[in-house]
Backbone bond lengths (Angstrom), bond angles and torsions (degrees), N, CA, C in turn:
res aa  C-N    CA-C-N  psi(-1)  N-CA   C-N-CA  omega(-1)  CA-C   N-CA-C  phi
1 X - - - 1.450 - - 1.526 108.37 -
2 X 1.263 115.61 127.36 1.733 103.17 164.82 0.903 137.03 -32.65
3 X 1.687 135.46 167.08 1.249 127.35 176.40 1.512 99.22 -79.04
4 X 1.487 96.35 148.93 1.326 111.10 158.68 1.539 104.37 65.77
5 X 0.932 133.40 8.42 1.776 138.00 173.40 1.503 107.15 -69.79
6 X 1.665 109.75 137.48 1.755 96.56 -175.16 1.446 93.99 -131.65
7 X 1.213 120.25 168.16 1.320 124.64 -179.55 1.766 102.45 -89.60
8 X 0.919 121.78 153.81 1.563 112.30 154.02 1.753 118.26 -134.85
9 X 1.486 122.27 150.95 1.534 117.90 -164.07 1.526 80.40 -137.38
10 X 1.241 90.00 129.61 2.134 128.36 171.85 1.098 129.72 -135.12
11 X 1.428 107.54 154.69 1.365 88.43 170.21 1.349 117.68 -104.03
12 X 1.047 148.41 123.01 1.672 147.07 135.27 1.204 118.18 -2.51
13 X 1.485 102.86 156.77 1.902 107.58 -168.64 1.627 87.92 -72.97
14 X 1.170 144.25 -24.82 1.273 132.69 -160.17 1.784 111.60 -97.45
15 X 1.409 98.09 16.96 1.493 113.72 -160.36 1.387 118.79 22.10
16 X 1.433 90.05 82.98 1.401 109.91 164.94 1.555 115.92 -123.56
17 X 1.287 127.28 165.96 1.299 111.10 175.71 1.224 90.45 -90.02
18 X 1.640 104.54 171.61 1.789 126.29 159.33 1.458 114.93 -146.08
19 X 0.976 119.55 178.56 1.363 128.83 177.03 1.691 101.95 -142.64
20 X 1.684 119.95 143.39 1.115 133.13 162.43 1.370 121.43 -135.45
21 X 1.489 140.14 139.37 1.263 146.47 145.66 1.396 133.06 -78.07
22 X 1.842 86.98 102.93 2.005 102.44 -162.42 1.990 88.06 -94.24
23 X 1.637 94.65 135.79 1.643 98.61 176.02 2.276 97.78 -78.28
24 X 0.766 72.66 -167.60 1.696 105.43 175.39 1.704 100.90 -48.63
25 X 1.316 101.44 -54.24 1.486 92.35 -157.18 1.822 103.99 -127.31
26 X 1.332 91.90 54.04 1.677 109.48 175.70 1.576 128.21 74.52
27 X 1.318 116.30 -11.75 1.166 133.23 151.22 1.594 127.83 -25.00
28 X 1.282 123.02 103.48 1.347 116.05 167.33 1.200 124.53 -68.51
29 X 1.421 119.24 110.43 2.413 98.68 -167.20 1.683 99.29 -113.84
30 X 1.488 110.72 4.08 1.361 107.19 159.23 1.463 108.29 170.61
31 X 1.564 107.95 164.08 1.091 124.47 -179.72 1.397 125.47 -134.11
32 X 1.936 118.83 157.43 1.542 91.24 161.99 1.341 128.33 -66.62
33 X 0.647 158.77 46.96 1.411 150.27 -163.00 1.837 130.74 -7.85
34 X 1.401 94.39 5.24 1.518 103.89 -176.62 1.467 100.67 -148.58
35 X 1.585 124.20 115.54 1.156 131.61 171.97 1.865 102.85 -54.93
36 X 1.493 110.01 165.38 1.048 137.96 -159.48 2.005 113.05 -156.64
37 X 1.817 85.55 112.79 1.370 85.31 -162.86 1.889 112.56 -84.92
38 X 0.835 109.59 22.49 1.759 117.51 163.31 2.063 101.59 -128.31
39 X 1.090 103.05 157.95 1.471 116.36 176.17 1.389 106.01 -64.39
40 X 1.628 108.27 -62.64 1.402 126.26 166.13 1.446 138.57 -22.93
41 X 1.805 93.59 -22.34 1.482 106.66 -166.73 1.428 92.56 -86.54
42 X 1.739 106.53 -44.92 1.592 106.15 -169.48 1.650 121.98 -72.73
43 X 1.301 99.77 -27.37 1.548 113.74 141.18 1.198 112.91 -22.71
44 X 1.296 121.45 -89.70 1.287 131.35 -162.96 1.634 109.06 -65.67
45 X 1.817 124.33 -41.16 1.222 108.35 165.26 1.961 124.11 -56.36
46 X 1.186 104.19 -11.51 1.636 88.35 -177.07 1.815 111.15 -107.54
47 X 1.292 98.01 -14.41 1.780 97.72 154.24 1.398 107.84 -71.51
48 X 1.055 127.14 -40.32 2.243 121.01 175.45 1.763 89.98 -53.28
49 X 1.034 115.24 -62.81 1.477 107.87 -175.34 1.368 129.42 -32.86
50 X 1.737 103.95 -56.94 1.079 113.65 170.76 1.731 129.59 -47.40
51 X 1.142 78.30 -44.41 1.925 101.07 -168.28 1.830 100.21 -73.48
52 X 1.409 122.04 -51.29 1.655 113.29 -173.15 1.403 93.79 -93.18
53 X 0.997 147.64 3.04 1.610 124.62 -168.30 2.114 98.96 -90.42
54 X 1.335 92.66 -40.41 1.402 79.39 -172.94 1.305 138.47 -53.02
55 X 1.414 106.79 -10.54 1.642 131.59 -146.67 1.793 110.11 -126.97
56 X 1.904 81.85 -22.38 2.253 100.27 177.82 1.665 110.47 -39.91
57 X 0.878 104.64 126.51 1.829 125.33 152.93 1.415 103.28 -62.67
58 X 1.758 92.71 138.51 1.822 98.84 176.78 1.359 79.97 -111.63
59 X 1.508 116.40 146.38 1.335 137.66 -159.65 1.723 101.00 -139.12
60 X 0.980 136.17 100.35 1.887 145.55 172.05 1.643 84.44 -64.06
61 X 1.379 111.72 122.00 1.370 104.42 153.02 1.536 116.56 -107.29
62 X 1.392 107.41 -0.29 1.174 114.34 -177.86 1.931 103.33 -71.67
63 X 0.895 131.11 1.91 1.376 121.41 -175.92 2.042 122.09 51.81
64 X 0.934 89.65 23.88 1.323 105.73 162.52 1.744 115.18 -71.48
């Protein structure tokens, strides 16, 4: 994960929770992409993050 990158959890106009990954210097470099109707849930989506991202395969789908 970058330095200094933080997660942040909100709620959405549709009050939902979310989760996003802001870099260092305000950058959004990802999100959940699917609100989550307990906090807990989005909780739990950004610990999955934590745990498979470090270890993710970069995959070319372009067939290059």
């Amino acid at each position: 994960m970058p330095a200094n990158a933080r997660f942040e959890l909100f709620l959405d106009r549709a009050d939902e929770w979310r989760w996003r990954l802001v870099a260092s210097n305000g950058e959004i470099i990802a999100d959940s992409a699917e609100g989550y109707a307990a906090k807990q849930g989005a909780k739990r989506g950004i610990e999955s993050v934590k745990r498979v991202a470090e270890d993710a395969a970069v995959v070319d789908t372009a067939g290059e």
